[in-house]
N, C-alpha and C positions, 0 to 999 in steps of 0.2 A: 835363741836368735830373736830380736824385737823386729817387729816392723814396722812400716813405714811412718814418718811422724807426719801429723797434720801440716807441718811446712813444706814438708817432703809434697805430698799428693798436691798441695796448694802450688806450687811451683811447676810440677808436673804437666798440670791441669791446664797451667798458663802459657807449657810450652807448645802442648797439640794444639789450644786452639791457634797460633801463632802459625803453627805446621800445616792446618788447613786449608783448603785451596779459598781464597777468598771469593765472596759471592753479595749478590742485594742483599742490604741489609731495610727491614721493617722499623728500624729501631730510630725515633724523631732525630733528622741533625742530617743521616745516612740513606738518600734516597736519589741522590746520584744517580747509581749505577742500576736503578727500576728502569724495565722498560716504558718507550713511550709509547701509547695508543693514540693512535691518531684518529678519530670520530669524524663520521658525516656532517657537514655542517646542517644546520635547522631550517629544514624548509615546509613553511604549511602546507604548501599543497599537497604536499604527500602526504602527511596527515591524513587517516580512515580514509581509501581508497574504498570506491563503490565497489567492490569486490569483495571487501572485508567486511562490509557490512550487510551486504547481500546475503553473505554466507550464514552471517549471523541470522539473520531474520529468515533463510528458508529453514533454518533448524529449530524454528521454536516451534512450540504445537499448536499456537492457536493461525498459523501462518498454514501451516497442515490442513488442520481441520478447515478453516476457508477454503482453500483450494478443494478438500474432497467434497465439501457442502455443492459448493459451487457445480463442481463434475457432477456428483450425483443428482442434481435437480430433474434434467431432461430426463433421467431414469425414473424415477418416483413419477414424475409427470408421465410417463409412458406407461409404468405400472398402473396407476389412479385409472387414467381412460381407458384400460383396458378390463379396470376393477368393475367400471362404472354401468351404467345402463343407457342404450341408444336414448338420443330425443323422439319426441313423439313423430309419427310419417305425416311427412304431406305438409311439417310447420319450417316457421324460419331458418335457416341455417345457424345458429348460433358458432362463441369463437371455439368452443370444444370440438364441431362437427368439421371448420374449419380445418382446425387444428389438424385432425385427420387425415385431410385431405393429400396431404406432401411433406414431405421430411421438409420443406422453408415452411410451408404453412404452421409446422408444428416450432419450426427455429422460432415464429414469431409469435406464437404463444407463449413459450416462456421467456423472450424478452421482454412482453408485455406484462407478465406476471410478475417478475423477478424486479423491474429496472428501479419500481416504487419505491420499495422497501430493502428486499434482499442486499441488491447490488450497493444500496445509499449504505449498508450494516459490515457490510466489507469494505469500502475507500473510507467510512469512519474510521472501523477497526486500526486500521495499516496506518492513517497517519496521527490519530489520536493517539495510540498506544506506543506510537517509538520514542517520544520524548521522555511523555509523562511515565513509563515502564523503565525506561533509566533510573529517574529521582526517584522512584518505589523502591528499585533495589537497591539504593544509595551509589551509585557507581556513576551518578553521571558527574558528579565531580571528582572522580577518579579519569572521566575520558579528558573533561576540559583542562587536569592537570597534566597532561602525557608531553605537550602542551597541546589541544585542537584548539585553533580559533572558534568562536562562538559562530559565526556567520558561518563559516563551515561544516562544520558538523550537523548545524539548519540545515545547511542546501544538502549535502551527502545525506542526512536521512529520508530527507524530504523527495530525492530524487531516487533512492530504493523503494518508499514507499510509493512513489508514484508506478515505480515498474511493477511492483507485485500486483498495485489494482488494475492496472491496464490488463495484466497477464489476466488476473479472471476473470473481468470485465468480455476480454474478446475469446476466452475459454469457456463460457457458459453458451454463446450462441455456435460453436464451433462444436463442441458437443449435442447440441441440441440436433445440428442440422444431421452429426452422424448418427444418431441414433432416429431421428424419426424417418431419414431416407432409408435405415434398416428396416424399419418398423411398419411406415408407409410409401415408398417409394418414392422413387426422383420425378414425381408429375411438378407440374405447372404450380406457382402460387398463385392462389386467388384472393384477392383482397375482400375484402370485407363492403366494397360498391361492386363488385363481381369483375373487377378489371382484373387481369388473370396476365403472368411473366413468365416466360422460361425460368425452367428450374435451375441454368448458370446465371442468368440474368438474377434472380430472385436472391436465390444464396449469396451474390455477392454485395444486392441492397439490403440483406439480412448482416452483412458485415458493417459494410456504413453505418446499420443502427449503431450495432455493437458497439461504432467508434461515437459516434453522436455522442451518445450517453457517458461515454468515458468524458469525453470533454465537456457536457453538461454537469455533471456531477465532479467537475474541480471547483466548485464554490463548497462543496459539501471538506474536499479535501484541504481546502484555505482555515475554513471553520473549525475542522477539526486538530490541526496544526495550533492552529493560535489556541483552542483550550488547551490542549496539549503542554506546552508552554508556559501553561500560565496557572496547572496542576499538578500535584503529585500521585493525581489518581486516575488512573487509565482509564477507570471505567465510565468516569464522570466524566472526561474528554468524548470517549466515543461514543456515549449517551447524550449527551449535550448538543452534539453534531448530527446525531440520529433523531433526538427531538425535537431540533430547529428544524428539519425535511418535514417532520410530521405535520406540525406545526403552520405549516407554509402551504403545505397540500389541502390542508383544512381551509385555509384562509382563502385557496384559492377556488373553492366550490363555491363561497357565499359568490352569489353574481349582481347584489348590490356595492359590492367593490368597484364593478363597472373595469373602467381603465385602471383602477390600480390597481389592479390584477396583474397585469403585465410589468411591474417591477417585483413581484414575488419571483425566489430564485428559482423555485418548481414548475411556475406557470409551464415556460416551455418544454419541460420533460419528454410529452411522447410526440415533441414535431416531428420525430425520426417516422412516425406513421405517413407523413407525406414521402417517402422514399417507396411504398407500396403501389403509389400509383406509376401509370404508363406515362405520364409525365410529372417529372419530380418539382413537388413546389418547395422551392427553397428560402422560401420568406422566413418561415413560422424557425426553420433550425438555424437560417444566417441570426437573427435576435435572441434566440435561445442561447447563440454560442457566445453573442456578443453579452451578453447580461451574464454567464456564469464565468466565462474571464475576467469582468471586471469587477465582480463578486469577490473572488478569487483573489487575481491583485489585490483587494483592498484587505481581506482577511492575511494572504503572507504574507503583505507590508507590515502588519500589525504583529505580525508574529515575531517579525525579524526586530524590530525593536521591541516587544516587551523584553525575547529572551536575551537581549543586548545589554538590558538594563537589571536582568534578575537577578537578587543575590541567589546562586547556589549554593543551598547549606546540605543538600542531600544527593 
């Protein structure tokens, strides 16, 4: 008995597939019967939601390690002056013996210590390094394609970055003041002319500093956006913005500068000291505030159009 011939199977072949239940077809000509997906229309606002970015940036580690730098300072500060040796009896009170004195006396030691340097090396970090840390890892033209407007993406990092530095901007004096009312008790602050505050009263002009300084040092956070911006190297962003502070601190000690002094963007840094006394002088922080806002203004303006205008190749 022979079997089947190749016209046989050939004809066979042509009848199942005819017998089966017909379906989409993939095949060009036949795409009818595909379903249709019907998509969200494109709207930028929703584009990188501060949520999504927040997230991102509380999981990287040098976001971490800020925040625990930050926490840990009032501690190491409390270890040192306990490491340390009294001053001599009978002489001036210096800001250590102060310091001692009250868990806000000690708040305001290490805002005094920290607001210079430390706090200027954190609001660089946070807004320096969100741009320029994209183009490093080649991906910020992977977000501008998703499609994010350019202007947007500005403002949503710029407005995470600004939350993480306020967070430990007003998280170093909020530690500070727990740990040295454990350390040294809820007395009285006494200022450094011996005007002396309840210890609610004190703690909460120990907070105004905290805010002061945040809102002094947004010329620091303008600065370090526009290098940001306008580099693909994080480090030279947040160095750049930490060396123009330096820079400014120095220029404001020569005191043949006279009045031009008072347009350096540092000049006004520790006006928050006039919240120490029994009546708060608010000349020296109203020009502080008004000279680093408009520092400020002038660095984001500048930021928003260079990155308006940048070719993204990375």
């Amino acid at each position: 008995m022979t079997g089947p011939t190749d016209e046989g199977r050939a004809a066979a072949g042509r009848r199942g597939r005819r017998d089966a239940a017909p379906g989409p077809s993939t095949v060009a000509g036949h795409v009818g019967a595909l379903p249709l997906v019907e998509h969200a229309p494109y709207r930028p606002e929703r584009t990188l939601p501060v949520r999504v970015e927040l997230v991102r940036q509380l999981r990287r580690r040098r976001t971490q390690v800020a925040f625990a730098l930050v926490a840990l300072l009032p501690v190491i500060l409390w270890i040192a002056f306990e490491l340390g040796d009294d001053g001599p009896p009978g002489g001036a009170p210096n800001l250590v013996d102060l310091a001692k004195g009250s868990g806000a006396n000690f708040a305001v030691f290490a805002l005094f210590a920290s607001a210079g340097f430390l706090l200027v090396v954190v609001v660089a970090l946070f807004f320096g390094d969100t741009v320029a840390a994209e183009a490093s890892w080649s991906s910020l033209r992977y977000l501008l394609a998703a499609p994010i407007p350019r202007a947007r993406l500005l403002r949503q990092k710029a407005v995470v970055a600004g939350l993480l530095s306020l967070t430990a901007l007003l998280l170093l004096p909020i530690v500070a003041l727990l740990v040295g009312t454990f350390a040294y008790g809820a007395n009285d602050l006494v200022s450094p002319t011996g005007e002396s505050l309840p210890f609610a009263a004190g703690a909460t002009r120990v907070l105004l500093g905290g805010l002061y300084v945040a809102v002094h040092l947004c010329w620091v956070a303008g600065l370090a956006m526009l290098l940001s911006v306008s580099t693909d190297a994080p480090l030279g962003a947040v160095g750049g913005a930490v060396m123009a502070s330096i820079i400014s601190q120095i220029l404001d000690q020569i005191t043949a500068l006279d009045e031009l002094r008072d347009y350096l963007p540092t000049h006004f840094g520790t006006a928050w000291s006039g919240l120490l006394a029994d009546q708060i002088d608010w000349g020296d922080m109203t020009r502080g505030a008004f000279s680093a806002v408009a520092y400020a203004a002038v660095f984001f303006a500048a930021a928003v159009v260079r990155f308006g205008r940048k070719d993204i190749t990375s």
